[in-house]
C-alpha positions as CSV (number, residue, x, y, z in Angstrom):
1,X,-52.2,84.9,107.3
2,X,-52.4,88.0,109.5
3,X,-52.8,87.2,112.8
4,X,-55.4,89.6,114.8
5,X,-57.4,90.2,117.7
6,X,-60.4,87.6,116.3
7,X,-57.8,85.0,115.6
8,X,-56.2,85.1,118.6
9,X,-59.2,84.8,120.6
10,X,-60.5,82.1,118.6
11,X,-56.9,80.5,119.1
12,X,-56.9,80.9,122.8
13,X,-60.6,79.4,123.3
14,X,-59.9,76.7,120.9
15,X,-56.6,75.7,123.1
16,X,-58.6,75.8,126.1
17,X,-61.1,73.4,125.1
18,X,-58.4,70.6,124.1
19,X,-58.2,70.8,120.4
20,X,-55.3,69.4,119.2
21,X,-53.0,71.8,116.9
22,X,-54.1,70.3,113.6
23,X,-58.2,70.8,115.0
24,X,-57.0,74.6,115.4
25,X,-55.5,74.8,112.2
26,X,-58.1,73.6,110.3
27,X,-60.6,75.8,111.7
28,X,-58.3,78.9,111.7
29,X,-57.2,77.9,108.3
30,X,-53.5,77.7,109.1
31,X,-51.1,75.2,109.4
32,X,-50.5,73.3,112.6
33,X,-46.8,74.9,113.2
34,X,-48.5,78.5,113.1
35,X,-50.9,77.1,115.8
36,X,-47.9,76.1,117.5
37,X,-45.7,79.0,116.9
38,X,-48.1,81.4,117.9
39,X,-49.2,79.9,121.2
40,X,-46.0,79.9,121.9
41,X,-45.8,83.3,121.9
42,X,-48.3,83.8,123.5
43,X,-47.2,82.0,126.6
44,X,-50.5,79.6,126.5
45,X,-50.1,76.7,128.4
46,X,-48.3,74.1,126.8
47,X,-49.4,70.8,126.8
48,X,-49.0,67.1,126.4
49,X,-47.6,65.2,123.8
50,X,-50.5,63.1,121.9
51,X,-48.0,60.7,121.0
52,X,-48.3,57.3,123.2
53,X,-44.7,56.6,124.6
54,X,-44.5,52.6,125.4
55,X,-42.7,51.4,128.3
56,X,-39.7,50.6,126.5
57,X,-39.7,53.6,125.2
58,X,-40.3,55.8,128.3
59,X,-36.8,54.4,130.3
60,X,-34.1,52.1,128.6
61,X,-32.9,48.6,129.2
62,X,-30.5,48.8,131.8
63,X,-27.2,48.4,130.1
64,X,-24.9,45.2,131.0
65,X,-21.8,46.5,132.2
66,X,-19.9,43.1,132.1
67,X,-19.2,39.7,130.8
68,X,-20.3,38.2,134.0
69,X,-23.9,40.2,133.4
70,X,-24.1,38.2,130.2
71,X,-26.1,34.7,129.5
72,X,-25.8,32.4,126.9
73,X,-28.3,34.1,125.2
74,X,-27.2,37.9,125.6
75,X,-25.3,39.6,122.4
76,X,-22.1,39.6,123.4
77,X,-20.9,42.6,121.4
78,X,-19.3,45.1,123.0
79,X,-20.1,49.0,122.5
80,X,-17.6,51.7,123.3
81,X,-13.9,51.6,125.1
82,X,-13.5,49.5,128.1
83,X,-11.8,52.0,129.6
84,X,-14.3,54.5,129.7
85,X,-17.3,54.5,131.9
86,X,-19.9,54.0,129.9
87,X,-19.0,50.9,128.0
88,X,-21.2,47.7,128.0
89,X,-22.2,44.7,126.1
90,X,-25.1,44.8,123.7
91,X,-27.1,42.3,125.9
92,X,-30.4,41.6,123.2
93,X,-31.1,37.8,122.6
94,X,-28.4,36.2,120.4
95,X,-29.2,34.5,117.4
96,X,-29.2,30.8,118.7
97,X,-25.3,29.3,118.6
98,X,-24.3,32.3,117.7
99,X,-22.7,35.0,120.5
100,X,-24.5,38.3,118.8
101,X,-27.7,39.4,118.1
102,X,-28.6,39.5,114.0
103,X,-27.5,43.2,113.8
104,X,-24.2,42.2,114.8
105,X,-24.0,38.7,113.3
106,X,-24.3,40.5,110.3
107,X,-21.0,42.9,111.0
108,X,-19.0,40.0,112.5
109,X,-19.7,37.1,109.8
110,X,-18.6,37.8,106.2
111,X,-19.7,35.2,104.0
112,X,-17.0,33.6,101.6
113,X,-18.8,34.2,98.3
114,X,-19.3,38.1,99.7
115,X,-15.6,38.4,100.3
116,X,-15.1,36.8,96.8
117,X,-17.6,38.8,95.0
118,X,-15.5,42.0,95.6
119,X,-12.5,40.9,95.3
120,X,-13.7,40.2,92.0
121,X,-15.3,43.7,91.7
């Protein structure tokens, strides 16, 4: 598609009255990235994201910095260097009896028949 004058008014009304860049497309008859592309180019104001952050999402979980941060039920698997700053203990819930979550349960415990299996292989 050509973009011209009749487009690019349609375009610019469209994006004024809130349609979202798939709406647009549809009506233009062009994809949603050529909406988005173009009114870009335009310089039309840009706006939010449709997609719904959650909480959890929006800011992470504070990271626990030491072994004294943990509980009995915090993953006690460490992540990075100790010696650098940014290193910390996973911190989700442990599997119970266990001092990691099931992520790295799975990494630390090897079963026997596993370790048999391919040294068989």
């Amino acid at each position: 598609m050509v973009w011209n004058d009749d487009n690019i008014e349609q375009l610019k009304k469209l994006w004024a009255d809130g349609l979202t860049t798939g709406e647009i497309g549809k009506e233009l008859g062009v994809s949603k990235n050529a909406v988005v592309g173009k009114a870009h180019r335009l310089g039309l104001k840009s706006r939010p994201s449709p997609i719904k952050r959650t909480k959890k999402d929006a800011k992470p979980d504070a990271k626990i910095r030491s072994v004294v941060d943990l509980s009995a039920h915090t993953c006690r698997w460490p992540i990075g260097d100790p010696r650098d700053p940014g290193f910390h203990f996973c911190g989700k819930p442990s599997l119970p009896g266990k001092p990691y979550c099931a992520e790295h349960a799975a990494i630390a415990y090897v079963s026997s028949n596993r370790s048999k299996d391919e040294d068989a292989a």
